[in-house]
C-alpha positions in Angstrom: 77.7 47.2 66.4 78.9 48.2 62.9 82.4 48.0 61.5 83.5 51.2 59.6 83.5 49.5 56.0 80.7 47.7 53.7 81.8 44.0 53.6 81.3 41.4 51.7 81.5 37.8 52.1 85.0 36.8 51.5 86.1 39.9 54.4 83.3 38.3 56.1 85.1 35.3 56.3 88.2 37.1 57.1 87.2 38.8 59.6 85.8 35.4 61.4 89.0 33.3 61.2 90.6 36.7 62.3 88.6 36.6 65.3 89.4 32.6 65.8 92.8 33.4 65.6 92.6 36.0 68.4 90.9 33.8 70.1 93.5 31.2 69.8 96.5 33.5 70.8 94.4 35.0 73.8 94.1 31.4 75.3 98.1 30.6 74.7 98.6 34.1 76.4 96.7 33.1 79.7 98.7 29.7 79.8 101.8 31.6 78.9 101.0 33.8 82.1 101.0 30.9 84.1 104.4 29.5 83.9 105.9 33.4 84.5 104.8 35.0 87.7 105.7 38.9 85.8 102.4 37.9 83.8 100.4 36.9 86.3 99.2 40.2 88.4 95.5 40.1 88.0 93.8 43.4 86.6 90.5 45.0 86.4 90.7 44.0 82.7 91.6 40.2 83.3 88.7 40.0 86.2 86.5 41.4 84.1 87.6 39.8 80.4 86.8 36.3 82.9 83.2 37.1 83.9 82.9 38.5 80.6 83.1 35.1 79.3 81.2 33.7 82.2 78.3 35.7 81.1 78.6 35.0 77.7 78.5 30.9 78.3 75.1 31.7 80.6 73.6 32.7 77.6 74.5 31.2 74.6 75.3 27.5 75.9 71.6 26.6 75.2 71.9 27.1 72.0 75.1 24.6 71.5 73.8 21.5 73.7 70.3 19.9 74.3 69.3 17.0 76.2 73.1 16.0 77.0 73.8 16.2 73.0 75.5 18.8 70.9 73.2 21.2 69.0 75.5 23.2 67.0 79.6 21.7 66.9 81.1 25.1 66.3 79.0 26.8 69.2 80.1 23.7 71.5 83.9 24.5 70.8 83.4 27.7 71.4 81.4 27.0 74.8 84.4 24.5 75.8 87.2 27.0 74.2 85.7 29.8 77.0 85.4 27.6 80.0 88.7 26.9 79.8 89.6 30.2 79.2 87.7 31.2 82.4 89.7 28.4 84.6 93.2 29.3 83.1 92.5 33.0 83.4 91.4 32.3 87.5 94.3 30.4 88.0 96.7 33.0 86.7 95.6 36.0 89.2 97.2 36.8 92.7 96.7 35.6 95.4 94.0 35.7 97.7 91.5 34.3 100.5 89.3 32.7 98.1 91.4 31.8 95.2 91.9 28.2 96.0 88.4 27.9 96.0 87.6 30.0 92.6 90.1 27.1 90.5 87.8 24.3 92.1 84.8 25.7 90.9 86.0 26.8 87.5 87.4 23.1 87.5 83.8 22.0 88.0 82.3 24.5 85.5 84.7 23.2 82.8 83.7 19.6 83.1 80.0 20.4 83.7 80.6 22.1 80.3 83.0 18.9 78.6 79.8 16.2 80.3 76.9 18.3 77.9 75.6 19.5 81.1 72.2 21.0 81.0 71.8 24.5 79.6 70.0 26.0 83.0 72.6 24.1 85.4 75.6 25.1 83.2 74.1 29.2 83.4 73.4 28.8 86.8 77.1 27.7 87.5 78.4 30.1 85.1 76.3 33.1 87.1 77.7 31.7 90.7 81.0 31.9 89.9 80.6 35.0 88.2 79.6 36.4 91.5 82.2 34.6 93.5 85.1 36.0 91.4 84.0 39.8 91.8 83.2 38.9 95.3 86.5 37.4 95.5 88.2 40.6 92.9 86.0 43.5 92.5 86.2 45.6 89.9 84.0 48.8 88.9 80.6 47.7 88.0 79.0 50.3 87.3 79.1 53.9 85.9 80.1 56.6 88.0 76.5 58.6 87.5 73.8 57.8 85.8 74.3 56.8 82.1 72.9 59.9 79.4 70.1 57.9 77.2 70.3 60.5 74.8 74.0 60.2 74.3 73.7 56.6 73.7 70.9 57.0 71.3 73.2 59.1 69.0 76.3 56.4 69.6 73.9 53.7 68.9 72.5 55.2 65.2 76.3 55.9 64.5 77.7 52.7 65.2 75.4 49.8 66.0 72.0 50.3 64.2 73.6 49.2 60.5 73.5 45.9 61.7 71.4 45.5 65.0 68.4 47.6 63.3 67.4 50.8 64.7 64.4 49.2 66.6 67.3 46.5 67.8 65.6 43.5 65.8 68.5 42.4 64.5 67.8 43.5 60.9 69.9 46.3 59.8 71.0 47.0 56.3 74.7 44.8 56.9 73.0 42.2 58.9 72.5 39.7 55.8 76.4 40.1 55.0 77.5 39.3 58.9 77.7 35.3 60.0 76.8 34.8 62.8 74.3 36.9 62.3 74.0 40.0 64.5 72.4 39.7 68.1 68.6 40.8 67.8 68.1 42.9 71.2 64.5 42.5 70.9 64.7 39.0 71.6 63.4 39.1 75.4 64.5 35.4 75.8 68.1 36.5 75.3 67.6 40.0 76.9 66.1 38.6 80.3 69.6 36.6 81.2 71.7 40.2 80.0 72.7 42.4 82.1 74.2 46.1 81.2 77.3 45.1 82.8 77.7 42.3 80.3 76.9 44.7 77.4 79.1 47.2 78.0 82.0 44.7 78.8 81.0 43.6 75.0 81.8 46.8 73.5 84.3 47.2 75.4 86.1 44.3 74.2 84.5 43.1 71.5 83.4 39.3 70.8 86.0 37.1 69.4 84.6 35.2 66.3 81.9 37.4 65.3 81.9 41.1 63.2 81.7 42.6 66.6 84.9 45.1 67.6 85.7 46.5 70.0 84.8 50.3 70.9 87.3 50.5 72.8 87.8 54.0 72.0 85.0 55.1 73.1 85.0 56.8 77.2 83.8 54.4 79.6 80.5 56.9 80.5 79.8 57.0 76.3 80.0 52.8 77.0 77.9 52.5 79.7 75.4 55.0 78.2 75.5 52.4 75.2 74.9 49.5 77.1 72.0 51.0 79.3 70.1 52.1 75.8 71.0 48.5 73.9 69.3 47.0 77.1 65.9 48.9 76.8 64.8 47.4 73.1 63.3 44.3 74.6 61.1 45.7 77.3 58.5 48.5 76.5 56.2 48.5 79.7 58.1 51.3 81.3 54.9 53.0 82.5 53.9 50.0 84.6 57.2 49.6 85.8 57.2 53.3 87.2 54.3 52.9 89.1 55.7 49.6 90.5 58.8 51.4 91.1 57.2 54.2 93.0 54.6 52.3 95.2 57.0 49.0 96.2 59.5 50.1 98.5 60.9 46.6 99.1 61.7 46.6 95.7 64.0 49.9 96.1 65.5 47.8 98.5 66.7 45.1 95.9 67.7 47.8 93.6 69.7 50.2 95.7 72.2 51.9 93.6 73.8 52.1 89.9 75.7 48.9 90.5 72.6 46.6 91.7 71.2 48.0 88.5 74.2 47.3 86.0 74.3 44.0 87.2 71.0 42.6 87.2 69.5 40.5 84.7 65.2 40.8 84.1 65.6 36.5 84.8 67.4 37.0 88.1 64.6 39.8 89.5 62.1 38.0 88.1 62.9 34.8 90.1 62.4 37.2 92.8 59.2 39.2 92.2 57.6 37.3 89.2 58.8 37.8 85.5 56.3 40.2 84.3 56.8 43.1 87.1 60.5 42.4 86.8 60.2 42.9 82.7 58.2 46.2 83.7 60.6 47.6 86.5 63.7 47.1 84.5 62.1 48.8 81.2 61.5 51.7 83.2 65.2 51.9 85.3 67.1 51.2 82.3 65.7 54.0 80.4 65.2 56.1 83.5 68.7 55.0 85.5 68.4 58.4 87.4 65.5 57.0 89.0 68.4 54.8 90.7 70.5 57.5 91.7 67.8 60.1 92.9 68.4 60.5 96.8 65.7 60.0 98.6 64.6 60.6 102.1 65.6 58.1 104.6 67.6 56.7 101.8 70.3 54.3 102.6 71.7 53.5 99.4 75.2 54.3 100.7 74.8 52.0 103.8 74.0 49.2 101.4 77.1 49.9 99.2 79.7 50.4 101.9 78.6 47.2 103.8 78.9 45.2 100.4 82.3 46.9 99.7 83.0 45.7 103.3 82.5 42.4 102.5 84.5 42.4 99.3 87.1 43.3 100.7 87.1 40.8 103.7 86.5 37.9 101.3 89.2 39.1 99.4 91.7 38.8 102.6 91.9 42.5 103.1 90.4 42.8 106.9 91.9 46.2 107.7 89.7 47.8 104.4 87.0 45.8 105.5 87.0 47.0 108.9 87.2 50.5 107.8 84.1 50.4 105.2 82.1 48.5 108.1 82.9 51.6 109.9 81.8 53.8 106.9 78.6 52.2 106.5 77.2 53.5 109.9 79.2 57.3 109.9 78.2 58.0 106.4 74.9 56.0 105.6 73.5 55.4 108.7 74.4 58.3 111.0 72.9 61.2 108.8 69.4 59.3 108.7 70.1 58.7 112.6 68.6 61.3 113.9 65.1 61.0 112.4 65.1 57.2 112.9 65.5 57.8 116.6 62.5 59.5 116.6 60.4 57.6 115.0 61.4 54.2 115.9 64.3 54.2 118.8 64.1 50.1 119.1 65.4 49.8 115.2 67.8 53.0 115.7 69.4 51.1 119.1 69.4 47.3 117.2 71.1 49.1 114.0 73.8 50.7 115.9 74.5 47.2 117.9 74.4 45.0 115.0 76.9 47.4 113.2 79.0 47.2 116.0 79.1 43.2 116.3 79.9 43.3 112.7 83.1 45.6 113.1 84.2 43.7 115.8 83.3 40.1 114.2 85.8 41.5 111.4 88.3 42.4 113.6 88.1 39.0 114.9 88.6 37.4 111.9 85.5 35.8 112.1 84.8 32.9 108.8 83.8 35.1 105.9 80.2 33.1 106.0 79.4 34.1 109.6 80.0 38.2 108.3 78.0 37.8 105.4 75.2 36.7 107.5 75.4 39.8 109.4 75.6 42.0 106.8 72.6 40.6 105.1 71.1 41.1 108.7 72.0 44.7 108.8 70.9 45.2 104.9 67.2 43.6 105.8 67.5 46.3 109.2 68.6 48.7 106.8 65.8 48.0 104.4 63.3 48.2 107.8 64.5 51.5 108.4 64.0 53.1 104.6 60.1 51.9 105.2 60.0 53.7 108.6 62.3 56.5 107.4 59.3 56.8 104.0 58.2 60.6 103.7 54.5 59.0 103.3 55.3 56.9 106.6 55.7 60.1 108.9 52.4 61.6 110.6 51.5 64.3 112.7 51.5 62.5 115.7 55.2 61.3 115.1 56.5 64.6 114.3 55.2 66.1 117.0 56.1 63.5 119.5 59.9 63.1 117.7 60.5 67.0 118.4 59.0 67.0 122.0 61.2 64.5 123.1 64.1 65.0 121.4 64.4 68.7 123.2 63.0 67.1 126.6 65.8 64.4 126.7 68.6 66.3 125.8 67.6 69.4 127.3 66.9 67.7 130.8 70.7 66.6 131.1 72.0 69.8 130.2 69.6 71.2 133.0 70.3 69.3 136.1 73.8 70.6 135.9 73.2 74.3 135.2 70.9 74.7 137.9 73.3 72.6 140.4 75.1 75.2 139.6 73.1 78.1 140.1 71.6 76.6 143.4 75.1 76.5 144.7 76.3 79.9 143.8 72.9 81.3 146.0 73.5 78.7 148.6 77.0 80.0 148.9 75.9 83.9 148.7 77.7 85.0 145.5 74.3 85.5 143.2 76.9 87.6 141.4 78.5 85.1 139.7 75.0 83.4 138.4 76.2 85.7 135.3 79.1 83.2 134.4 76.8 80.5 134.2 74.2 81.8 132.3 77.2 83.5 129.9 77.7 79.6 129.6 75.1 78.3 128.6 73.6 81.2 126.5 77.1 81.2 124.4 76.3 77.3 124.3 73.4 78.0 122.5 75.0 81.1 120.1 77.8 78.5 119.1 75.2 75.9 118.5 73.4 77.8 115.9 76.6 78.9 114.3 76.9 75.0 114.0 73.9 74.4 112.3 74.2 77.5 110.0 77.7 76.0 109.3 76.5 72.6 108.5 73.5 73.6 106.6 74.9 76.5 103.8 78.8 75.8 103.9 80.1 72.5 105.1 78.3 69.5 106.2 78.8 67.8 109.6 80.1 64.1 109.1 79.1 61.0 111.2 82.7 60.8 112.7 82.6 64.9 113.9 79.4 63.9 115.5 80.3 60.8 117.2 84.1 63.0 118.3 82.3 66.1 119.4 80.2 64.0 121.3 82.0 61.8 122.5 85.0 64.0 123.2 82.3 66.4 125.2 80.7 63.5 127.2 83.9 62.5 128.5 85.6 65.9 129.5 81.9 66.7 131.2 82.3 63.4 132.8 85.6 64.3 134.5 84.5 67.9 135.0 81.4 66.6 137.2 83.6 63.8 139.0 85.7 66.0 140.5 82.9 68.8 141.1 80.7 65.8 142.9 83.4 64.5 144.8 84.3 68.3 146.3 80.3 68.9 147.2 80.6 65.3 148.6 83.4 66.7 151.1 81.3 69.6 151.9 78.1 67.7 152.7 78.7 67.9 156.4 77.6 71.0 158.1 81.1 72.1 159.8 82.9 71.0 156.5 81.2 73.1 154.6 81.4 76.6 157.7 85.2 76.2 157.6 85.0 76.3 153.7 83.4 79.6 153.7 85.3 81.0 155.9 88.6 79.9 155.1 88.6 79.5 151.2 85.2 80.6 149.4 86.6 84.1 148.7 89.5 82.6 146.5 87.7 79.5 145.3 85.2 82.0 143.5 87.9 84.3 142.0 88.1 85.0 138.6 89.4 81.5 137.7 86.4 80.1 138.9 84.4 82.5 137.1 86.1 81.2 133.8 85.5 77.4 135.0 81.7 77.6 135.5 81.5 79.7 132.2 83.6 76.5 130.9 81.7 74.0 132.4 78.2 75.3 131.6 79.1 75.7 128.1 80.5 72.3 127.5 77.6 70.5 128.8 75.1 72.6 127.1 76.5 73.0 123.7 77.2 68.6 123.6 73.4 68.7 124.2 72.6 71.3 121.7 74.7 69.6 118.7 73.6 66.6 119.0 69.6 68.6 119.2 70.4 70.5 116.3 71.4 67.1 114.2 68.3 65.6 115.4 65.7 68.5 114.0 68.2 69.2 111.0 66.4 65.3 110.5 63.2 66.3 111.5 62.8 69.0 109.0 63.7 67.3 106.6 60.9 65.4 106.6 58.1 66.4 108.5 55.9 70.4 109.1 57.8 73.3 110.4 54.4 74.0 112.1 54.4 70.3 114.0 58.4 70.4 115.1 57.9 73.9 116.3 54.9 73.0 118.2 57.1 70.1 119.8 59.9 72.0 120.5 57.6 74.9 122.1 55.9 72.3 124.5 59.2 70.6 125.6 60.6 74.1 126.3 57.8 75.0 128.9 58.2 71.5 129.8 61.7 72.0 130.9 60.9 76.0 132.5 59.0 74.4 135.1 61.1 72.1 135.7 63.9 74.3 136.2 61.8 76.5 138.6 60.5 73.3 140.9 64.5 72.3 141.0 65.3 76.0 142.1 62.4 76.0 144.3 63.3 72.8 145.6 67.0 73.1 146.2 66.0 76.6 148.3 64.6 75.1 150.6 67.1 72.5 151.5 69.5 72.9 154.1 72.9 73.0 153.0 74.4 69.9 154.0 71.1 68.3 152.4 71.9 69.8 149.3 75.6 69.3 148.8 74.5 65.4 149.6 72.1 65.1 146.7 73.9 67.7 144.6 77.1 65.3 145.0 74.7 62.0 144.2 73.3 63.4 141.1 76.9 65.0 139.5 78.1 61.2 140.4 75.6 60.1 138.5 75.3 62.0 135.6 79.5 61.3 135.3 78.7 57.8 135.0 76.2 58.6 132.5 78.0 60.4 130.6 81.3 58.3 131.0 79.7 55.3 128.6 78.0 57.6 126.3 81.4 59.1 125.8 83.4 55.6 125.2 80.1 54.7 123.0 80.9 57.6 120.7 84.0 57.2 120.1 83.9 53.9 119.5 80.9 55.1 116.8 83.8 57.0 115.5 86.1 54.1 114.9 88.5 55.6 117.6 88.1 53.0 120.2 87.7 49.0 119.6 84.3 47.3 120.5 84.0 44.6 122.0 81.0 43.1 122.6 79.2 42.2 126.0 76.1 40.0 125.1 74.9 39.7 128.9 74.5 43.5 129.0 71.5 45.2 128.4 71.6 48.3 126.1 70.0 51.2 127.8 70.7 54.7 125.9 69.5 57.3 128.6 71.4 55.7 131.1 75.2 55.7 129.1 74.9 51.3 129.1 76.0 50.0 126.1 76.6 46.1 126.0 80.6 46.4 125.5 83.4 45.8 127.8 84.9 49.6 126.9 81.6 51.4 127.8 81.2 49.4 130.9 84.0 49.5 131.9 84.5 53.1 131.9 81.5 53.3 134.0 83.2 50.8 136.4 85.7 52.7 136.8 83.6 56.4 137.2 82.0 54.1 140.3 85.4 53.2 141.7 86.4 56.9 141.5 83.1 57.7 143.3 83.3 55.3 145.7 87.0 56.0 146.7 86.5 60.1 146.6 83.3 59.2 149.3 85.8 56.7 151.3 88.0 59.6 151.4 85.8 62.4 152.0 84.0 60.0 154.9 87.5 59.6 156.7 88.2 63.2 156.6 84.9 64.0 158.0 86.0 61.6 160.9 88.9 63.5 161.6 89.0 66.2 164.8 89.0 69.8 163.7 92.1 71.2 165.0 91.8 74.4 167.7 
């Protein structure tokens, strides 16, 4: 970066001992902070100014001690000036979980630096610590969209290239007047352990003992879009690293969003993936960083930056914030991909949604904060399993097909064992006339449904906590709805039960009242089904033919005509006491059904606590899910059961009066 003015070699000079002398009174600050507790609040500036220097020891240590000897002596003072820095600066923020354990390392990483430790030790402590601080304090990393290359071209002509060179070789016109001499950004050596974070916290704040200001004045966007275009100069292979990008999915994974990307040095990916491809696959993200940011299908880049927020926050001591961007991780990065995940691989889908669950309620546990990072890397290499699966090239025919079939079959067949309980029971009773309520019902289900999707399609979008209430909300009042209905057919089971009924109450039972309540009860069962069928092709569509999900949803449709025609068929020809038995049986045990599906979504929804039940099995389709709230409210639906049949049995015993 320039300064504003030609200088010569006496303001040169100046302007070094001016630096020194900030540097000086910067370092008597931090220890002044320490003794008065007004100065010691921590701030993004203070967290960051400390991994600034962090960073910048990484880097230039090698070049002030070799082979446990001193290189250069003003470079070594500088190195021992900054570590110190770092531990004073540590040891002056608030308090938190970790804190104790920040001071010890930064203890350590000073004396590593006072013993002449080796260069690559002393970078590798200096980049752990790093991470353990903005693990431990996290601060904004990363720009809020994707820097403009262009704009930082024109900012870095302006004000850097008079002394960095326009080709960033270190060689501008000023160069020869500047000492130490300006940093060449060709130099890949120097450019693999840089990240853009560390460049733009540079301009930011300038270097103390050098010609370098700070631009300060500049918006933090026109800084980042600085940083991203000083970082490109040493990497030219961005056509290689496209194609690498585009074909390598598990890289994606390692690079998920903005902040990965801001943070990540060409030597840190390239321990990962080999030097070369990492060279090539950083040239092309940092001067294409929208690549980052584009979304793409079955992305979940939001997943991975809640769950590391999560666990931020819990290793900063803050377990209610953690708990609540656990909780954010599955309703706004997993749940929208949900749908198509089911479909295409329902084991993953079910393991996601129970690992996600152990980690909210390991967190509300206060579990160590080593035993939640394991699970969250779990979940992030799930996570990772699921982009691969969720892959627009990974979807076939065959799947599509076979997603939209039985989607419609399974939630459709639900929805249909109630409505025609109900319509076999109005014929059985005589009163076809009110058939109409019913299908009213379920036909307004189906209106209101498509209002949904309209809604959430072209005005607002449905989030994963709506979902998971609607459902969950619907599941339970169905639940009730069907209890009660199943314990009344129950009563009327028996043949003289169910003769007095008719003949003493049927004509009021069915009033208009009752009109309203099967209207209400088909509705509510049919639209939870359709919501949660329109989510799953809203999913579908969005990645796989029109033609294929149509087909699949045409062939589960006939599917479920005929069997709506062998149920009516069937129930006809029962005799009423046989069907009010079996009608009774299957309401019972669709409101058991639906009782832990209900408690499952709300606790989805962050409503209800989870806690787990590790002996239990987790079967979907039947409402299990392995936690002592979902299984218990099952428990509970049998008890009702159990006691409405006790009851119903002992008023069967009783003598009909004369």
């Amino acid at each position: 970066m320039s300064i504003p003015e030609s200088e010569n070699s006496e303001k040169n000079l100046a302007v070094a001992a001016f630096g020194k002398l900030r540097a000086i009174l910067t370092f008597l600050a931090l220890v002044i902070g320490l003794a008065s507790p007004a100065l010691a609040a921590a701030n993004d500036e203070d967290v960051q100014t400390a991994w600034r220097l962090l960073d910048y020891v990484a880097v230039d240590y090698r070049g002030a001690v070799a082979d446990g000897k001193v290189k250069s002596a003003q470079e070594y003072a500088e190195m021992t000036e900054f570590s110190a820095a770092v531990e004073f600066k540590i040891t002056a923020f608030p308090a938190s979980a970790n804190r104790a354990a920040l001071i010890a390392e930064a203890k350590t990483f000073r004396a590593m630096v006072a013993a002449k430790a080796a260069p690559d030790d002393v970078a590798k402590a200096a980049r752990t610590l790093g991470t353990h601080l903005l693990s431990a304090y996290p601060v904004p990393l990363a720009p809020t969209k994707a820097p403009d290359l262009a704009r930082g071209a024109a900012l870095y002509v302006a004000n850097c290239a008079s002394c960095h060179g326009l080709n960033g070789n270190g060689h501008g016109p000023d160069a020869t007047k500047l000492k130490p001499a300006p940093v060449a950004f060709r130099d890949a050596g120097r450019a693999r352990e840089r990240s853009p974070f560390a460049l733009y916290q540079v301009i930011g704040q300038g270097l103390d003992g050098t010609a370098m200001r700070s631009f300060s004045e500049l918006s933090s966007q026109d800084r980042w879009a600085l940083a991203f275009y000083a970082s490109r100069f040493a990497f030219a292979d961005s056509d290689k690293g496209e194609q690498i990008w585009k074909t390598d999915a598990g890289l994606r994974s390692r690079v998920p969003n903005l902040a990965a990307l801001a943070g990540m040095t060409p030597a840190a990916l390239g321990r990962e993936i080999g030097q070369d491809k990492a060279d090539a696959v950083l040239a092309y993200l940092r001067a294409h960083p929208e690549a980052v940011t584009e979304v793409r299908a079955g992305s979940l880049t939001v997943a991975h930056e809640k769950l590391q927020a999560s666990i931020a926050a819990y290793a900063a001591g803050d377990r209610e914030a953690a708990k609540k961007l656990a909780l954010s991780a599955y309703l706004d990065g997993f749940e929208p991909v949900e749908p198509a995940l089911a479909a295409r691989d329902g084991t993953l889908m079910s393991r996601i949604e129970a690992e996600m669950g152990s980690l909210r309620a390991m967190i509300g546990r206060g579990e160590p904060v080593a035993a939640v990072k394991d699970q969250v890397a779990v979940l992030d290499t799930l996570f990772s399993d699921a982009e691969e699966v969720l892959a627009p090239d990974a979807a076939s025919t065959a799947s599509t097909f076979i997603g939209a079939f039985t989607i419609l079959l399974r939630e459709g067949v639900e929805a249909l064992l109630i409505v025609v309980a109900m319509i076999a029971f109005l014929r059985k009773a005589d009163r076809g006339e009110m058939v109409r309520h019913v299908h009213g019902g379920w036909v307004v289900a189906l209106i209101a449904g498509g209002i949904t999707w309209a809604i959430a399609t072209f005005f607002i979008g449905v989030s994963g906590a709506s979902r998971e209430l609607t459902e969950g909300f619907g599941s339970l009042l169905a639940a009730v709805v069907l209890l009660s209905v199943g314990i009344w057919m129950h009563g009327k089971s028996q043949a003289g039960e169910w003769q007095r009924y008719i003949n003493e109450t049927l004509g009021k039972a069915l009033s208009r009242s009752s009109a309203w309540f099967l209207f209400g009860l088909a509705f509510i069962v049919v639209y939870r089904e359709v919501f949660e069928t329109i989510l799953f092709y809203a999913a579908l569509t969005a990645q796989g033919s029109g033609a294929v999900i149509l087909a699949g949803a045409g062939s589960a449709i006939v599917l479920l005509g005929v069997i709506a025609w062998v149920m009516l068929r069937f129930s006809a020809k029962l005799p009423v006491s046989e069907f009010f038995k079996y009608s009774s049986a299957l309401m019972a045990v669709l409101a058991v059904v639906l009782a832990g599906k209900g408690v499952a979504a709300l606790q989805e929804a962050g409503m209800i606590d989870i806690a787990p039940l590790a002996q239990i099995p987790r079967i979907p389709v039947l409402g299990v899910f392995p936690t002592w709230e979902s299984v218990g409210a099952q428990l509970l639906t049998v008890a009702i059961v159990a006691l409405g049949a006790w009851y119903n049995g002992r008023r069967g015993s009783e003598p009909t009066a004369a």
